[in-house]
N, C-alpha and C positions, 0 to 999 in steps of 0.2 A: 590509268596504267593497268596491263596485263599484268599481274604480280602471282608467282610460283611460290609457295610455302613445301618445307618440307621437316615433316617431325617423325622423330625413330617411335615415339609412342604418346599417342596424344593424350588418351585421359588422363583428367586433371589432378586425381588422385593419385596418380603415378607420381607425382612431379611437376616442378614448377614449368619446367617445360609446356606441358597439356591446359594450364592456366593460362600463360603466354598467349600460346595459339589463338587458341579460344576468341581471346578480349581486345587482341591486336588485330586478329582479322577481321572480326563484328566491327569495331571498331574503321577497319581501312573499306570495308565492304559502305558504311555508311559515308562517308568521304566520296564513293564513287569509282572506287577501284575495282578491278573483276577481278578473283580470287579464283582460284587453283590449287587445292588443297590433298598434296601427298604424305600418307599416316601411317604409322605402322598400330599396331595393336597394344596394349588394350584402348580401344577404339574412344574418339573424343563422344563429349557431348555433340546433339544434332548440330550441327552448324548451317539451317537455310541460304546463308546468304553468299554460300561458297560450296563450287563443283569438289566435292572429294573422293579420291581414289585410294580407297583401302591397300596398303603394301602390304603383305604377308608377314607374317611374326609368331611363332610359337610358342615365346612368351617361357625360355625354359630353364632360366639361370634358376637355382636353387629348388628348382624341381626334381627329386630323388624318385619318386614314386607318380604313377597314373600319366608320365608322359606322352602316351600317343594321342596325336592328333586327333579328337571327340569325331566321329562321322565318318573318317577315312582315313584309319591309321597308319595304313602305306604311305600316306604324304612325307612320311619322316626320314626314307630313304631317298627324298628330290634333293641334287644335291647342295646345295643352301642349308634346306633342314638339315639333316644329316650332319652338316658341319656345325651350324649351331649345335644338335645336340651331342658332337663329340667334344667340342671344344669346351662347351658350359660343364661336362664330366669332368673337367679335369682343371675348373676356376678360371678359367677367360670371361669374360665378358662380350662377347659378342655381337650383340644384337645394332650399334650404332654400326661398323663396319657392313654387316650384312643387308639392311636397311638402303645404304647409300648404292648400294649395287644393286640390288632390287628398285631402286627410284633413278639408276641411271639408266637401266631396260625402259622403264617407263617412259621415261623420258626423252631416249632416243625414239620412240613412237609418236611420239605426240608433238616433238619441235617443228617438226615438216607442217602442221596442222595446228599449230598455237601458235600467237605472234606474241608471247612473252615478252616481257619489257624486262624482269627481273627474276633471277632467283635467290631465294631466301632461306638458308639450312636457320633452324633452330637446336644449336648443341648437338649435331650427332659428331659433324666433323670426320665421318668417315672417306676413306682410301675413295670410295666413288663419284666423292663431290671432285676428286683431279680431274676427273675424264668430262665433267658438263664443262671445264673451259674450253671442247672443240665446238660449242655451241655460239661460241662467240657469243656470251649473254653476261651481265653485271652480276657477280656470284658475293651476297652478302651473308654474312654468320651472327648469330645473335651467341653471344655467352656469358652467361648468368656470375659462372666465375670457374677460373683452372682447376682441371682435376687434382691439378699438382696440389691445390690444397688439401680436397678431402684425401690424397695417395700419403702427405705426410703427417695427418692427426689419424690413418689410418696405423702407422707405422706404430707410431708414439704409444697407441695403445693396444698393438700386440705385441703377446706373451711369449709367445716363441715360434720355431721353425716353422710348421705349419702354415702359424698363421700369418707369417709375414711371406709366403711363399705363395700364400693367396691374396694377399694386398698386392705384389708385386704383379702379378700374372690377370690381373682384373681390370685394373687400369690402362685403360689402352693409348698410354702419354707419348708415345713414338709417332703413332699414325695421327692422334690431332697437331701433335707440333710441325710432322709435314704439311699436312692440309693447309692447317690455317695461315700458313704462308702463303698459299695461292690462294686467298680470298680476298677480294676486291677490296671488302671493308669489315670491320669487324664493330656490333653492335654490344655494348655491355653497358650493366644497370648502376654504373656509380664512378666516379674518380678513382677511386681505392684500387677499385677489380679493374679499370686499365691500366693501370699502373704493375698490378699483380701479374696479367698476359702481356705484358714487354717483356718484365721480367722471368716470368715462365716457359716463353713460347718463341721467345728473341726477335716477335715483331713490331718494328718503329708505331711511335706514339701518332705517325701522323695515318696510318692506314687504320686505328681505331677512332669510332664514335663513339659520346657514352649516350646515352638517353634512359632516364632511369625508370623503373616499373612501375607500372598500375595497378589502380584495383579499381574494385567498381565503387566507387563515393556515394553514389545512389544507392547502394544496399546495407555499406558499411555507413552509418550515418548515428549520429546522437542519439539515444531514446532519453527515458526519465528517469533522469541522474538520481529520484528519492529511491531507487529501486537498487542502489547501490549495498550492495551485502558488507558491513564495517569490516575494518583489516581485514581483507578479501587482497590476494595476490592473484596472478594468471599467470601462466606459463605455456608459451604454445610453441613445440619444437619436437624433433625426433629425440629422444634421451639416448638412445643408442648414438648417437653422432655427437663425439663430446667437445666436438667445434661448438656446439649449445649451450656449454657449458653450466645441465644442471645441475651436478658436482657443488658447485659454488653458490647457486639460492638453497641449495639444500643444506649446505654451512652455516647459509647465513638465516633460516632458517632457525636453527640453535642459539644464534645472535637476541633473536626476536623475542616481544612479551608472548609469551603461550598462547594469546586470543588471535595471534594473527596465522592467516591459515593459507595454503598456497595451495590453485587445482591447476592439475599438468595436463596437457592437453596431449594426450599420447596414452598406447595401452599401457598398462600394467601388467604384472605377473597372470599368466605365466608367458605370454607372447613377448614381452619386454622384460630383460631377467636386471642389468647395472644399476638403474634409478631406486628400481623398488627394493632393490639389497642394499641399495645407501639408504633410502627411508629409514628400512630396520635398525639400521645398522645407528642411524644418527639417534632415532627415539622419536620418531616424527610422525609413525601413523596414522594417529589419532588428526592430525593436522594437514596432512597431503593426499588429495583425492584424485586417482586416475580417474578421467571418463573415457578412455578412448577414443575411436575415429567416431567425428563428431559428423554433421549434415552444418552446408554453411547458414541456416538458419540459428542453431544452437551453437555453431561458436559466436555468431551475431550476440546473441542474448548471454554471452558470459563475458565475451568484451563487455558490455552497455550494466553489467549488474557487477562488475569488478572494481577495486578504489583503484587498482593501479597495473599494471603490466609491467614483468621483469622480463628483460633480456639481459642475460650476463652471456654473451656469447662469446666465444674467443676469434673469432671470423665471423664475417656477415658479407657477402656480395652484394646484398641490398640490405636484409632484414625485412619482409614482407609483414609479419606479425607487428612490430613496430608502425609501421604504414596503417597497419587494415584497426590500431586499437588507438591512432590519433584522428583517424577517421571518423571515430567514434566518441570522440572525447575521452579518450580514458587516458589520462598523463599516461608516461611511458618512463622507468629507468632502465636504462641500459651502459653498457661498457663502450668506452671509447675504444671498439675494434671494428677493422675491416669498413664498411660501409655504413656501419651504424651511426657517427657523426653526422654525415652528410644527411643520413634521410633523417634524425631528430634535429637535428637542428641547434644552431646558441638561440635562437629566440624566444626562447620559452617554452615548447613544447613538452619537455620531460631533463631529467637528469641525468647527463652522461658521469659515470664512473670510470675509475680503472680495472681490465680483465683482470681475472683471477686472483681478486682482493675480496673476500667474504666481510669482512669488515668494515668495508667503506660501501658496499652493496647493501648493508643491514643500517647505518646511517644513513644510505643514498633511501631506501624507504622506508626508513621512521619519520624523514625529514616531511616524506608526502604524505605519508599519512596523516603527519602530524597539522598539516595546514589546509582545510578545506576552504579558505578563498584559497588559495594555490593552489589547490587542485583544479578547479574550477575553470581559473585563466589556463594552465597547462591545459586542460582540453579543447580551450577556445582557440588557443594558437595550434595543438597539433590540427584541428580541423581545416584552421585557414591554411595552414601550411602543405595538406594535402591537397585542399582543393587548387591550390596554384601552381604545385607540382606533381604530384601523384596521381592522376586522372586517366585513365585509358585512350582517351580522345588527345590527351597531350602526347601521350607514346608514342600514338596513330600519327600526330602531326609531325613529331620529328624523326620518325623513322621515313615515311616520306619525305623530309629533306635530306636524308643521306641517298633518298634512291635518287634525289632528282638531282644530286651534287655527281653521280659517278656518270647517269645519262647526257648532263651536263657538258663533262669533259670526256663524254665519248670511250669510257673503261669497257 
């Protein structure tokens, strides 16, 4: 298959989007598919085994200062740029809409000249993916999970006018709820988060696939569990996004015997200001260690030397950190929300709790701490449990049955 990928910004750093890409198309490119790979900035890792066409991106949401274009500052008056950087002045978001109209230029160049079998948006959902259906081509969407979720825990936790005046004006919920009504098929990583884009986006269950996310099994893998650091916790999320709900290991935290000690994968002050002012605030310093943005060798080696991994999130689309630390054997407690059930599992893998219970979260890891054969089997089942569904090559295989179900019936 000729397969057309298209991502508003691929590095992986950015977002799980740029991880996506990445390990679905290595992944489809091994299978035997030919890949055609359209990206905006900031730019993915090398990708050999796929033609990629850089789409332009200025890259200028929250950029106040040093905004012109490095090299050729007049670029800023094309007008694209220009509208990016008037509209991100005044809190839009722009970059998925401008993206899709820059990849549909493209695109009308190259359709005469590619015998494409498929195209494939990854989350941008912009106004420009309407206009590839005169391409008469299979137009599918991958999404992670509705904006409408982060637009209402954005809401929840602003303080006033301002700032709800920029959650409102950010979120671009109008122009994806058009779109993804005209998408053939719609890809997402869980039951949960289909169920959330029926109800978000008002389109039937049967024009959604789910097929859930990957990681790489081979990287994320077991070490030696004697290297285990005692009542050692983990935590790997954004703390500014209180869909993560640190709030609540930081409670329970105060629950805990004082030797148990919890390191948050995310900055600290002063680039992260709410976590580390709950720290304070709770008496925890001495006990909670920011490392910042890690290299995925070093979050390898704090899964593999952790007793256990908290997710207390209040929403998960998937929950990837849960994934990448039974991958590794490291039990997992987490909160029965969102997609978190589905990827731990009732088999043993880790402990589901209830959101935003600090108390049954501080029982939900005393209980594992407190049992080292339990721990033990809990990593043995989260391992089996990815290896049979969380694999990149499983992704790759059923995201090719949704292309060969819509070629199939000729959409």
């Amino acid at each position: 298959m000729k397969i057309c990928l298209l991502c508003y910004r691929g590095n992986p750093y950015c977002g799980g989007q740029g991880v996506y890409l990445y390990f679905l198309s290595r992944e489809l490119a091994r299978m035997g598919h030919s890949l055609t790979i359209l990206v905006g900035s900031p730019q993915p890792w090398p990708m050999p085994w796929a033609k990629i066409i850089n789409v332009e991106n200025l890259n200028l949401w929250g950029v106040r200062k040093n905004f012109l274009p490095p090299g050729d500052p007049w670029r800023i008056i094309r007008p694209l740029n220009f509208f990016e950087f008037a509209a991100t002045r005044i809190g839009f978001f722009p970059e998925m809409l401008i993206f899709s109209i820059r990849a549909l230029g493209l695109l009308k160049k190259m359709i005469p000249n590619e015998n494409f079998d498929i195209l494939h948006d990854v989350q941008s959902l912009g106004y420009g993916l309407l206009m590839t259906k005169f391409f008469r081509l299979p137009l599918v969407t991958t999404v992670h999970h509705p904006l409408t979720i982060d637009y209402q825990a954005s809401l929840e936790r602003d303080r006033n006018f301002q700032e709800r005046y920029y959650t409102v004006v950010f979120y671009p919920l109008s122009m994806q709820r058009r779109v993804i009504r005209h998408c053939d098929r719609v890809i997402t990583s869980s039951g949960e988060t289909a169920r959330e884009i029926q109800r978000a986006f008002g389109i039937p269950l049967s024009k959604i696939r789910m097929v859930y996310n990957g990681l790489d099994a081979d990287f994320f893998r077991p070490l030696n569990n004697e290297l285990r650091k005692p009542n050692s916790l983990l935590f790997v999320g954004n703390t500014d996004d209180t869909k993560k709900g640190v709030l609540y290991i930081l409670q329970a935290m105060t629950l805990l015997p004082p030797e148990v000690s919890l390191t948050i994968v995310d900055e600290g002050a002063p680039l992260k200001t709410y976590a580390p002012q709950l720290v304070r605030e709770l008496g925890l310093t001495s006990r909670v260690t920011f490392t910042g943005k890690l290299s995925a060798e070093d979050l390898r080696k704090l899964y593999t030397s952790s007793k256990l991994v908290v997710l207390p999130s209040l929403y998960e689309g998937f929950g990837l950190p849960a994934a990448e630390a039974m991958a590794c054997g490291t039990p997992v407690v987490a909160t029965r929300a969102g997609a978190l059930p589905e990827v731990v599992g009732e088999d043993g893998a880790g402990i589901l709790i209830p959101p935003r219970d600090p108390q049954a979260l501080a029982a939900g890891i005393i209980k594992v701490l407190g049992d080292e054969a339990g721990r033990k089997q809990m990593g043995m089942m989260g391992r089996k449990r990815v290896e049979e569904l969380f694999t990149w090559e499983k992704v790759a295989e059923r995201t090719v049955e949704v292309y060969k179900e819509l070629l199939k019936n000729g959409v």
